[in-house]
N, C-alpha and C positions, 0 to 999 in steps of 0.2 A: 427608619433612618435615625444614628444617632444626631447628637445634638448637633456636634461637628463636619457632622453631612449637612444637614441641613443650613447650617451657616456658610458653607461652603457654595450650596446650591441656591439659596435666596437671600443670602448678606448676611442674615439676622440667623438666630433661631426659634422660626416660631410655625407653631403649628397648622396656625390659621392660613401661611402663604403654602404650606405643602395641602392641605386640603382644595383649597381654590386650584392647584395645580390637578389635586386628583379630579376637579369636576369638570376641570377641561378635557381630561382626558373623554370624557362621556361625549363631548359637542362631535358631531357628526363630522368627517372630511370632508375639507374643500381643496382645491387648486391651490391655494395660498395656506392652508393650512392642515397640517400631516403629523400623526401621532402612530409610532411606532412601540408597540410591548413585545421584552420578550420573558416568556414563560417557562419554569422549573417545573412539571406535571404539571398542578394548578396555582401553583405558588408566582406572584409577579416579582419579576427579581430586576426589570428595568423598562426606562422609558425614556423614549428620544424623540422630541419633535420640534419643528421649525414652521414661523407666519412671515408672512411678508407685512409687510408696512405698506409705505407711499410707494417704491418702486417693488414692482412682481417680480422681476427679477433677484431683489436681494431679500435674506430670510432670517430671524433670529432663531439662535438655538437655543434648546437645555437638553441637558441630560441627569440622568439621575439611575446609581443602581447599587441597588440592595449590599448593608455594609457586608456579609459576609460572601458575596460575588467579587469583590474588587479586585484587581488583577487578576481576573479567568478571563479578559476577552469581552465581556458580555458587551460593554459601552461600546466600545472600538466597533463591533460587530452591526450595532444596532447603527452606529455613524455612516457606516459603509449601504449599508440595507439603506438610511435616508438623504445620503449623499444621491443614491441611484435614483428613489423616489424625488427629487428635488429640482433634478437635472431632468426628468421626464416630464413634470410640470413648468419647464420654461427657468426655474432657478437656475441664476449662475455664481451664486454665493452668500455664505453664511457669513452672519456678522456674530458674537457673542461677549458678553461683557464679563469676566471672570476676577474673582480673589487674586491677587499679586502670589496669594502663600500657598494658593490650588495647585500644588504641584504634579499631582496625580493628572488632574485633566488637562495641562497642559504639557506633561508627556503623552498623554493620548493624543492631542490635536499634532504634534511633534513625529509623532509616528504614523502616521492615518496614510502619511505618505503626498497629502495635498501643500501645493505653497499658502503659508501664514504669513501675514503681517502682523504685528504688534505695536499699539500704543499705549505706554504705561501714564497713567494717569493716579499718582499717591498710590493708593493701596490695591487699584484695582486696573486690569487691563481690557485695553480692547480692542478682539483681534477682527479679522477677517480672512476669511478662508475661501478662496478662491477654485469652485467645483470645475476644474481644466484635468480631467484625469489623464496624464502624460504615463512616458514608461516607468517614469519612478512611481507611480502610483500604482498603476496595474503590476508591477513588480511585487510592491509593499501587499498590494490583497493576496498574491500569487502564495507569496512568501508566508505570510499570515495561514489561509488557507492550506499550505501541504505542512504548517507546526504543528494548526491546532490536529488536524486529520491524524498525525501521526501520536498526538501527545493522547490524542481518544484511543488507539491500539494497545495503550502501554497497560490496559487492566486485562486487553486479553493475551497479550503475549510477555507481561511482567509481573502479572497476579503476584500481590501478597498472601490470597487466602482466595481458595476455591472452595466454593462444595457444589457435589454432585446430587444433585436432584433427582432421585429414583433410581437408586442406587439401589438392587433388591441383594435380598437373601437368598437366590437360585442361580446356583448355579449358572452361569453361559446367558444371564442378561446382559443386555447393552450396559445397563447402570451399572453394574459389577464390574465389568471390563474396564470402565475407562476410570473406577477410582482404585481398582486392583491398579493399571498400567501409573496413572498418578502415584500410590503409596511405592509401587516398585521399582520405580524412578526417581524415589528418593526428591519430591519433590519439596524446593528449599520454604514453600513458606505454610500458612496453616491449612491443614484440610478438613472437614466434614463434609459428613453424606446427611441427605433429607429423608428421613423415611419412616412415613407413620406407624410403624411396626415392629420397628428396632431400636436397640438400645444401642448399638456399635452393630458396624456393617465392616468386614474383613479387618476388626480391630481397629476400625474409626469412628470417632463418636456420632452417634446417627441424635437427629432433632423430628419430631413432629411436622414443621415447617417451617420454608425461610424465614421467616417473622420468628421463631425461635431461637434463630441462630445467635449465640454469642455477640457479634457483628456482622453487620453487612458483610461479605466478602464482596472482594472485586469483581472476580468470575464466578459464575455458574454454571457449572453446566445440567444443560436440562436431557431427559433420559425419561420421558413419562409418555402414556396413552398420546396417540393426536388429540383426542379430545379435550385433554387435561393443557395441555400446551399453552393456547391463549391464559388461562387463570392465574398458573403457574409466572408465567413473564407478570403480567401485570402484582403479582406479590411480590416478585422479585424487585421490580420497579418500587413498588411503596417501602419497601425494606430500604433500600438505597442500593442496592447490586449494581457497577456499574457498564457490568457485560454479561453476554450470554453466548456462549454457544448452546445451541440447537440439535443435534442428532437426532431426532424423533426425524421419522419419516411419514406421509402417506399423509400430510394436512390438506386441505380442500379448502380451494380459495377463500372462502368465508372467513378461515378458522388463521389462515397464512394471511389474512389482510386485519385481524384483529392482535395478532402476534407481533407483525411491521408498527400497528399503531401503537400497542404499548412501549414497545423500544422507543419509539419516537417521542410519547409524552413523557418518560420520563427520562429519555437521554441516553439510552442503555445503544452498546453495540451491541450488532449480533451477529455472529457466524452461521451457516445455515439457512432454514431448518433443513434436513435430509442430509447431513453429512456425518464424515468420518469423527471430524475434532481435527484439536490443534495441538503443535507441538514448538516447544520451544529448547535448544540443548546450550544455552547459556549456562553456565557452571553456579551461577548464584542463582539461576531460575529453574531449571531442571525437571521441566513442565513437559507431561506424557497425557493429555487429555484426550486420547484416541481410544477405539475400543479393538485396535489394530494388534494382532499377537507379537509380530516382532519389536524390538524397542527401536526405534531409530539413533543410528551413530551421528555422535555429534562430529559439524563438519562445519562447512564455508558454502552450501547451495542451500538456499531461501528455495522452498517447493510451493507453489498454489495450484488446485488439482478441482475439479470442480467434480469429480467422478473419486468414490472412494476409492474403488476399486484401482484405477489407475495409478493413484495416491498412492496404496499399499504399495503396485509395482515398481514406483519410481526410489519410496523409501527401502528396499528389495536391491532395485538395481545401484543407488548409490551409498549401501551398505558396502554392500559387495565390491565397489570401484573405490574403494577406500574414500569417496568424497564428503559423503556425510552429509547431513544440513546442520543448517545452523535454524531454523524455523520452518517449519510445514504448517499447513493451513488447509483445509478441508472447505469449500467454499461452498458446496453444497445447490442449492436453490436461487443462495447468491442474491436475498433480499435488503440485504445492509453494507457487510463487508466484500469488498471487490478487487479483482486484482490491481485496480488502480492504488487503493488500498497499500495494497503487501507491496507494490514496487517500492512507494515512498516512503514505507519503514523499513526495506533492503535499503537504501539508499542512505539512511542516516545510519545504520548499523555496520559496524566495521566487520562484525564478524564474515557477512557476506560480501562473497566474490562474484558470484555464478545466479543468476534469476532462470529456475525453470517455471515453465505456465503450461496447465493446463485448461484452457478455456473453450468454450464452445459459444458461448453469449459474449458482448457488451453490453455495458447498459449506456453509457456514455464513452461511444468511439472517441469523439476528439478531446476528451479530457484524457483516457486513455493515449492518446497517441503523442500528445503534447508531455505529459509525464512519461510515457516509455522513449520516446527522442530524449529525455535529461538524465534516466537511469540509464542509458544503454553508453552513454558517455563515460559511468563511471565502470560498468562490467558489461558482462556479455547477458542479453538478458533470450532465450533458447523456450522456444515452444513447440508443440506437436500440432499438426493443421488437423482438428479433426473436427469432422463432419463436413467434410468433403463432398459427399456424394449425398442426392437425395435419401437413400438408404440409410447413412449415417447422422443424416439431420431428423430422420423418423425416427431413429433408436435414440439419438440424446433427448427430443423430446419423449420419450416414455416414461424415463427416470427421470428428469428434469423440470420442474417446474418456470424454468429459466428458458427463454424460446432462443435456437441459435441465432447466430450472425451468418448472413447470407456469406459464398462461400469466396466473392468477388470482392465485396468488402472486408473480410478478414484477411487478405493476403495482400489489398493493397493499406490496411492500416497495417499489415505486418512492415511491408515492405517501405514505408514513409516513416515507421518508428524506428527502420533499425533492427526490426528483432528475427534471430536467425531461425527460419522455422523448418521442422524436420517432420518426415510424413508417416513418424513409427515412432513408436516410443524407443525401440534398437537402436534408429538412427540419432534418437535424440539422446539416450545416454552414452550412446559414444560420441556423441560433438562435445556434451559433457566431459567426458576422461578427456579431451584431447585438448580442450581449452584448459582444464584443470591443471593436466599436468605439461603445458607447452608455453609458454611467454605468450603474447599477444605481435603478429608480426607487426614490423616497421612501417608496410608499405606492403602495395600489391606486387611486385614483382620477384618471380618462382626460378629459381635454376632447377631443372629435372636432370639426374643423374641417371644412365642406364647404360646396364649390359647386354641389352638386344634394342637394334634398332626399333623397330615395331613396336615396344614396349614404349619407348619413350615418346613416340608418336601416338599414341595414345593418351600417355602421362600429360602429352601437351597441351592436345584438344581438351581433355578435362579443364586443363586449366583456362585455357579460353574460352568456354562454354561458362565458365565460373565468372568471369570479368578480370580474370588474374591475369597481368602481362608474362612473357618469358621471350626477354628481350638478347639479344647476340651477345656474346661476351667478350669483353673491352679484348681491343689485339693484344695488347702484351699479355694477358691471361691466355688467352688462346696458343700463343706463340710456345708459354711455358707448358700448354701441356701436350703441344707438340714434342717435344722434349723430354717429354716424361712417359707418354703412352707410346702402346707398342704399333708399329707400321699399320695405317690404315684405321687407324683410331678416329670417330669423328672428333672435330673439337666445337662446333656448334653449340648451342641449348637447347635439345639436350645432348651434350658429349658422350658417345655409347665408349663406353673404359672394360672391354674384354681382349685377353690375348686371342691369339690362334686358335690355340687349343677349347677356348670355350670359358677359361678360368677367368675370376675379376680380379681386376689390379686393385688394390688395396694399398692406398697410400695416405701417408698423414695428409700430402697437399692436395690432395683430391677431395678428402674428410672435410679440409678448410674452404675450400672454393667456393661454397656457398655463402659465407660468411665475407667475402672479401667483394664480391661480384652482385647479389641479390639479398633480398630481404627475406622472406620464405622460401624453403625448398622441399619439394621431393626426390625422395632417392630410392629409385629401384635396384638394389644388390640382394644377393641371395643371402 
């Protein structure tokens, strides 16, 4: 701590009262007293704890974190963690005595989201904070919570510099493919490849290992043996890499729960392991970390696909529907990164309209379903139900190290979040093209247009089997297309509009009746 930290945090600056702080830290918990670390790998980058005094219910605080942490979160984070811890042992509020010129910490107590009182007293204040966690408070963690989560996506889906890890010199390896699809996508920031045995890999500069690399890069992506997998993340980790995707397939729980811990000591996301890669078609990022042959067109549908194979499909079918993505995600095994995840970076990204999901697992339904009810407010957010059938939940676990969602709870967390699910991937990129290219209607209520009875009888049940109304249409509309169609015309909902002969009347007021009458329509003409 500089000198001014420590003046900040014990009056003075002296060495002596931060030591006696550090040997408190060592005294064992009690009920009244709780000391909270938290840890950068092995590095201690902060500490929060609070005692009570004469009354157990009330608690003094400190906090303290590392000068070069200060605005990342770390304090805020650790308040929250012993606000929970404090309130479970019977506390019902902090008292803390602070610097009048502390202004950092008391924008932190100002944001935490709890009611403060303040009395100033000269140069120093003394607040109290009252542990009542109301809406604004669960707001403020809420809010907290989906910045920092998304502000962590931004090395794997805003990389300034990737290199690819196993990157060989043969032909038709994985490593090859995704730093060829990287250089041929013209990706905007710096690339290198890892590889003990080259000098440059398709005219990029290759290093011995990440620890050789120039810089940390943000991303990684890894492309090595399973075996190699674990060593590799944990170098990447000590390098400072602050993501990883995973493509390696075929790890064994052993090897996949020492892969999860190194992301975790030192902070690292991670996509994967067993999947495609990721893609991002931002024009300043222009990021192709897939080992997939077609390039994806850049668009407005955010993809997450937990099956490569699918992945390719959907990036295939909305080449082709001119919709394009704006970000794809390969979710793979699905140890780190989740589609809870990728909703709430569609969410802040404008470029996204349209959320398609491929999933077969949750790991956390109601955190999922609470975040898809708030994405699906701002777009349509469009999933395929698969693993439907006992059959289909044996074959995702084959390739999946990720165990489904039973098939009763996926369609009522479907059906409680909001999100429209389609039972084919055909059915689901055409709900795509047709939200794509259609407004979002007003309201439920359908006028069906038709030239055969029976046709529109039909058109209507659908609609009622849907929850859509298709209500009579007002008399004066009725009256006018009395008026206008020829002897024996229904004017109901639906209006069947053919002459005698068999031919359709085709008129402009006909074309508008939908518009004047109903919110969405159907219209059967030939």
């Amino acid at each position: 701590m500089s000198a001014d930290s420590l003046r900040r945090r014990f009056f003075v600056v002296s060495r002596r009262s931060g030591e006696r702080a550090a040997d408190r830290l060592c005294v064992p918990d009690t009920p009244g007293h709780r000391t909270l670390a938290a840890f950068q790998g092995d590095r201690l980058v902060g500490v929060a704890e609070y005692e009570t005094g004469d009354a157990p219910t009330t608690a003094d605080i400190a906090l303290a974190v590392a000068d070069d942490c200060h605005r990342r979160g770390v304090g805020t984070l650790l308040l929250e963690h012993l606000v929970h811890t404090a309130r479970e042992n019977g506390v019902t509020a902090f008292t803390a005595d602070l610097l009048a010129d502390n202004h950092p910490i008391h924008r932190v107590l100002a944001d935490l989201g709890l009611r403060v009182t303040r009395r100033y007293e000269g140069t120093t204040v003394h607040g109290v904070i009252r542990l009542e966690p109301d809406e604004r408070y669960l707001s403020a963690v809420d809010l907290r919570g989906r910045t920092a989560d998304t502000a962590s996506l931004r090395p794997l889906l805003r990389p300034r510099s990737v290199a690819v890890v196993g990157a060989g010199t043969r032909p038709g390896s994985v490593g090859r493919a995704v730093l060829r699809n990287l250089r041929g996508g013209h990706f905007r920031g710096l690339l290198h490849a890892v590889n003990p045995h080259a000098h440059a890999v398709l005219h990029v500069p290759a290093f011995s290992s990440v620890g050789d690399l120039p810089a940390p890069p943000d991303l990684a992506v890894i492309a090595v043996p399973a075996a190699d997998v674990p060593g590799v993340a944990a170098q990447c980790g000590r390098a400072g890499v602050k993501a990883l995707v995973v493509v390696t397939a075929g790890l064994d729980a052993d090897r996949t729960a020492e892969l999860t811990a190194a992301c975790r000591r030192w902070g690292m996301r991670m996509v994967g392991p067993n999947c495609l890669g990721i893609a991002n078609t931002e024009p300043g990022v222009r990021l192709d970390a897939t080992f997939a042959v077609g390039r994806p067109l850049s668009g407005t549908a955010g993809v997450a696909v937990q099956s490569g194979g699918v992945g390719i499909a959907l990036l295939d079918g909305l080449s082709r529907l001119g919709i394009g993505v704006s970000s794809f995600v390969s979710l793979g095994d699905k140890r780190d990164v989740s589609g809870n995840d990728l909703l709430q970076w569609w969410e802040c990204d404008e470029r996204t309209e349209l959320a398609l999901l491929h999933l077969e697992s949750f790991g956390n339904p109601r955190a999922f379903s609470r975040t898809a009810r708030r994405v699906t407010r701002r777009m349509p957010v469009l999933t395929v139900d698969a693993g439907r059938s006992a059959a289909g939940r044996r074959a995702a676990a084959s390739y999946t190290a990720a165990a489904p969602t039973p098939t009763m709870t996926r369609r009522a967390l479907f059906t409680q979040a909001g999100i429209t699910a389609a039972h084919t991937l055909g059915e689901l990129l055409d709900t795509a093209a047709l939200l794509h290219s259609q407004p979002l209607p007003a309201g439920e209520r359908v006028a069906v247009i038709s030239n055969a009875g029976g046709a529109g009888v039909l058109a209507a049940d659908a609609c009622a089997d849907a929850g859509l109304a298709v209500p009579e249409l007002p008399t004066g509309l009725a009256q006018e297309l009395l008026a206008m169609l020829p002897a024996g015309a229904g004017t109901g909902n639906p209006p069947v509009i053919a002459r005698p002969d068999g031919s359709t009347v085709v008129d402009a007021r006909v074309r508008l009746l939908p518009r004047r009458a109903t919110d969405p329509y159907l219209r059967r003409l030939p």
